[in-house]
C-alpha positions as YAML, in Angstrom:
chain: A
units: angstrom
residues:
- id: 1
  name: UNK
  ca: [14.55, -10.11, -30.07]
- id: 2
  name: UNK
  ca: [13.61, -6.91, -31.29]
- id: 3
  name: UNK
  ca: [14.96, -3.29, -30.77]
- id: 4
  name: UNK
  ca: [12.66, -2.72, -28.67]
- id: 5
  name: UNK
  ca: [13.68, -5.30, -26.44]
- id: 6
  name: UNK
  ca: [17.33, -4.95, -26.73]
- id: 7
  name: UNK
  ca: [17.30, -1.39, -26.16]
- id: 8
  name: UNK
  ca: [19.76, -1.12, -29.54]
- id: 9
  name: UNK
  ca: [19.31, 0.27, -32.99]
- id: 10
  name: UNK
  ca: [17.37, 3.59, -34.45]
- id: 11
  name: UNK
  ca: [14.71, 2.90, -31.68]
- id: 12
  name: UNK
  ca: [16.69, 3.83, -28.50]
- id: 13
  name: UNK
  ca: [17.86, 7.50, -30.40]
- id: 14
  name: UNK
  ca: [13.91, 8.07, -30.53]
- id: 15
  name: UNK
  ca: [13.83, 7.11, -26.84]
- id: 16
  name: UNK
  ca: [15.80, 9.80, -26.22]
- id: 17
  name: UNK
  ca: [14.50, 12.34, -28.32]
- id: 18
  name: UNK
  ca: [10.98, 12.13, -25.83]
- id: 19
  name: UNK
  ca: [14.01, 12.66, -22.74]
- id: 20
  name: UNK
  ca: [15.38, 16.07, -24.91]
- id: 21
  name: UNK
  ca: [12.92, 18.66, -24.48]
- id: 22
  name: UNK
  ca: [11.23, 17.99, -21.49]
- id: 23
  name: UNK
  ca: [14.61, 17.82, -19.70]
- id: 24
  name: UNK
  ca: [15.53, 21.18, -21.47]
- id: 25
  name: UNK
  ca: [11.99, 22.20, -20.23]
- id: 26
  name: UNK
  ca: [13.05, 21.82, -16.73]
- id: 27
  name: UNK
  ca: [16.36, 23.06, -16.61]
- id: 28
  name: UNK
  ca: [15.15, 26.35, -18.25]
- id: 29
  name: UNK
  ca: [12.15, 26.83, -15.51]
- id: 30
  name: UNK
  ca: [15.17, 25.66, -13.06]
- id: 31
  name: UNK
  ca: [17.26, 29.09, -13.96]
- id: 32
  name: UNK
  ca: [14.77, 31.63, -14.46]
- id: 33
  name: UNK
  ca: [13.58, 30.26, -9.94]
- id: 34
  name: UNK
  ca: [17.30, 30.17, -9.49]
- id: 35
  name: UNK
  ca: [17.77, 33.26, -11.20]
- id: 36
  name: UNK
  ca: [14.31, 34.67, -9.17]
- id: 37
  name: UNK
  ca: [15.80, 33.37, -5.33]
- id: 38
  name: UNK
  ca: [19.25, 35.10, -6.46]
- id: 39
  name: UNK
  ca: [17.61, 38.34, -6.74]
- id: 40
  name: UNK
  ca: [17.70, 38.68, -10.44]
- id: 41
  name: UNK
  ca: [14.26, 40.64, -11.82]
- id: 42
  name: UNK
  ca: [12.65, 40.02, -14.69]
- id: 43
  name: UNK
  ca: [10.01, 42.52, -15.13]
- id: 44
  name: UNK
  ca: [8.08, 40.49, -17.87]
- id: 45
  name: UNK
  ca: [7.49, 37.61, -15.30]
- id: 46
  name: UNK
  ca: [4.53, 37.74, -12.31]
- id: 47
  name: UNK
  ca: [5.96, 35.16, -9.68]
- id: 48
  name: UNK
  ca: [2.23, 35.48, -8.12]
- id: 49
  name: UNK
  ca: [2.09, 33.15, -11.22]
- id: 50
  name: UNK
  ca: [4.77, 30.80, -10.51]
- id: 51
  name: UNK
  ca: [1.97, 27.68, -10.87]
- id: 52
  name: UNK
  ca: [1.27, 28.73, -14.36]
- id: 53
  name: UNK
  ca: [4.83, 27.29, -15.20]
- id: 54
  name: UNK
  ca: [3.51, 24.19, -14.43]
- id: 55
  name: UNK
  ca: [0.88, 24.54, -17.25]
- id: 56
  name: UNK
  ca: [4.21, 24.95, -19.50]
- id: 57
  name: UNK
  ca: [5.13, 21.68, -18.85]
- id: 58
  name: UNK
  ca: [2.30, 20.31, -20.96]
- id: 59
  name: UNK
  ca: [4.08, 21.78, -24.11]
- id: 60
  name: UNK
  ca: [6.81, 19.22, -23.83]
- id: 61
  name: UNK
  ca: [4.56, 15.76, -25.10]
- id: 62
  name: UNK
  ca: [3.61, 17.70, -27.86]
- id: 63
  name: UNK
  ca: [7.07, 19.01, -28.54]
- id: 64
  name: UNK
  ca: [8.67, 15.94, -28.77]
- id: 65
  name: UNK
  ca: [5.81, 14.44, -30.71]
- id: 66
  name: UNK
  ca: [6.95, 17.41, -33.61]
- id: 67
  name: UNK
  ca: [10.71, 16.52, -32.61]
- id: 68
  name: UNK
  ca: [10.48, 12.27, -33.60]
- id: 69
  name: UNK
  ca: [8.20, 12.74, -36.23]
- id: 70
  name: UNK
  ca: [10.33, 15.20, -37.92]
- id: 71
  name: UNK
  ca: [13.48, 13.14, -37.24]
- id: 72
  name: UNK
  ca: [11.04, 10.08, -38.70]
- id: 73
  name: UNK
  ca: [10.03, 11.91, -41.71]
- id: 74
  name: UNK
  ca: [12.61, 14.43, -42.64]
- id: 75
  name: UNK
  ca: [10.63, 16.95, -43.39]
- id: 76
  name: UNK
  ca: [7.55, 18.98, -41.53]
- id: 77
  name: UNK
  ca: [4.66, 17.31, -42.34]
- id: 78
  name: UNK
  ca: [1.22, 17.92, -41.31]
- id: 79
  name: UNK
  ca: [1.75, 15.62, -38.17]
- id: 80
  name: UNK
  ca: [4.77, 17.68, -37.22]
- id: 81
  name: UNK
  ca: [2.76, 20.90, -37.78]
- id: 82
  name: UNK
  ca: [-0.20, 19.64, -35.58]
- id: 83
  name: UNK
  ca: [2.17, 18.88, -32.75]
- id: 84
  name: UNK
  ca: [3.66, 21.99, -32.99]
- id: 85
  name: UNK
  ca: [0.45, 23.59, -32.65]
- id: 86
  name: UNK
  ca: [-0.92, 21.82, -30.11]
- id: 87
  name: UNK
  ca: [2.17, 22.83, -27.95]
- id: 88
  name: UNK
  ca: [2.08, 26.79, -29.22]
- id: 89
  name: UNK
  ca: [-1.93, 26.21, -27.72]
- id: 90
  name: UNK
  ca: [-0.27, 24.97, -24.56]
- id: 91
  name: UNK
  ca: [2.46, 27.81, -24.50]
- id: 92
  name: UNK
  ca: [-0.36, 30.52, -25.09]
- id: 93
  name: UNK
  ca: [-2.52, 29.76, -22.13]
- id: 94
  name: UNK
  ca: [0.81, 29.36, -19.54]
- id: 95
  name: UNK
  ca: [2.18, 32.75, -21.23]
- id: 96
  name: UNK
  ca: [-1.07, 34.71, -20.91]
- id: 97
  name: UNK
  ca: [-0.49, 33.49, -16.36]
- id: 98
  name: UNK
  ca: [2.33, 34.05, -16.37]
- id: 99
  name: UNK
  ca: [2.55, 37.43, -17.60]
- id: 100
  name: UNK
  ca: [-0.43, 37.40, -16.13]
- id: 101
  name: UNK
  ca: [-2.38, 39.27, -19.75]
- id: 102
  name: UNK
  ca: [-5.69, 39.82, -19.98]
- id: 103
  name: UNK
  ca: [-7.75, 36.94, -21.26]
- id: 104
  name: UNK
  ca: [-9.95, 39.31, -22.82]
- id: 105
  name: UNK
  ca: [-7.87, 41.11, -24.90]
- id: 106
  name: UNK
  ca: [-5.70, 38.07, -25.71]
- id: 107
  name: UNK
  ca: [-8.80, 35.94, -26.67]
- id: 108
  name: UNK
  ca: [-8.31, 36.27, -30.56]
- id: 109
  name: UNK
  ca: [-5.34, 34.45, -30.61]
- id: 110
  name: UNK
  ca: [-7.39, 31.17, -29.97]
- id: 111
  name: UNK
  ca: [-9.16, 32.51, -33.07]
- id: 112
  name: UNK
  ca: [-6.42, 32.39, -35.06]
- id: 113
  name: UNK
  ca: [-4.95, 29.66, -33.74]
- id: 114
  name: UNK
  ca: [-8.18, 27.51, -34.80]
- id: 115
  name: UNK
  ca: [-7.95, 28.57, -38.29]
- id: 116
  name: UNK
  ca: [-4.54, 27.55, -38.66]
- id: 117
  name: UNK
  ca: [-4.75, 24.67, -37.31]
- id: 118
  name: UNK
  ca: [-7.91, 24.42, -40.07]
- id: 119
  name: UNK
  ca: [-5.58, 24.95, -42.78]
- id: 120
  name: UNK
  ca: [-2.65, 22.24, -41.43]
- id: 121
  name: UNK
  ca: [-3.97, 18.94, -42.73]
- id: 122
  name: UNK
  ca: [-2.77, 15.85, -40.64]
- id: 123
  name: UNK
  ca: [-2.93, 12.51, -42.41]
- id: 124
  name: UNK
  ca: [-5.86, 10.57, -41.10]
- id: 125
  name: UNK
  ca: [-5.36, 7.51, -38.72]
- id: 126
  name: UNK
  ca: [-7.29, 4.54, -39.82]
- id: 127
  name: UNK
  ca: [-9.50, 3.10, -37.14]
- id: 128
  name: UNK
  ca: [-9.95, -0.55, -36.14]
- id: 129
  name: UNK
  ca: [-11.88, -1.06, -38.88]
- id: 130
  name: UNK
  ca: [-9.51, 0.54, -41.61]
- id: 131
  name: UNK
  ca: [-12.31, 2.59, -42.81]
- id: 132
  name: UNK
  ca: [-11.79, 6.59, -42.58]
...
């Protein structure tokens, strides 16, 4: 049997790294509505919004993409860096919702974010074919 199947060795501490932000995801969203029913303002946040946290969600694959290939690696590497990016895309559309910004003034940031990701260099994957 493999790790896989037994559920035992270095494979079931990645397992859980894909459980570690998504569930720290939740409970975060899960106290700032808590905090929101118990009466507790915050003036930076438009509840009109409240769907946009949804869109937040979407950070988390990404996130722990970064989070195992770090642990994998040791190091940020240019996979790391292109997870991380793709969630910080994620994070700036659900941020400009739900503080409900104006798309055209906040529209440069997509700008930016393109040329950084331009300069990050991922290794390639090699297709079925092994050419690249």
């Amino acid at each position: 049997m493999t790790d896989n199947e037994t559920n035992t060795g270095t494979n079931t501490v990645a397992w859980r790294g894909h459980r570690i932000i998504p569930a720290l995801l939740v409970v975060g969203v899960g106290v700032i509505f808590l905090c929101g029913n118990l009466g507790v303002q915050f003036p930076f946040l438009n509840w009109a919004n409240w769907w946009a946290w949804f869109i937040l969600f979407g950070a988390a694959w990404p996130l722990s993409e970064a989070w195992d290939r770090y642990r994998a690696v040791g190091t940020v590497d240019g996979a790391v860096a292109h997870s991380l990016l793709n969630a910080l895309a994620i994070v700036m559309v659900a941020m400009i919702f739900i503080l409900d910004l104006s798309w055209g003034t906040w529209w440069p940031l997509f700008v930016i974010y393109g040329g950084v990701c331009m300069l990050v260099r991922e290794p390639r994957r090699r297709g079925r074919d092994g050419l690249r």
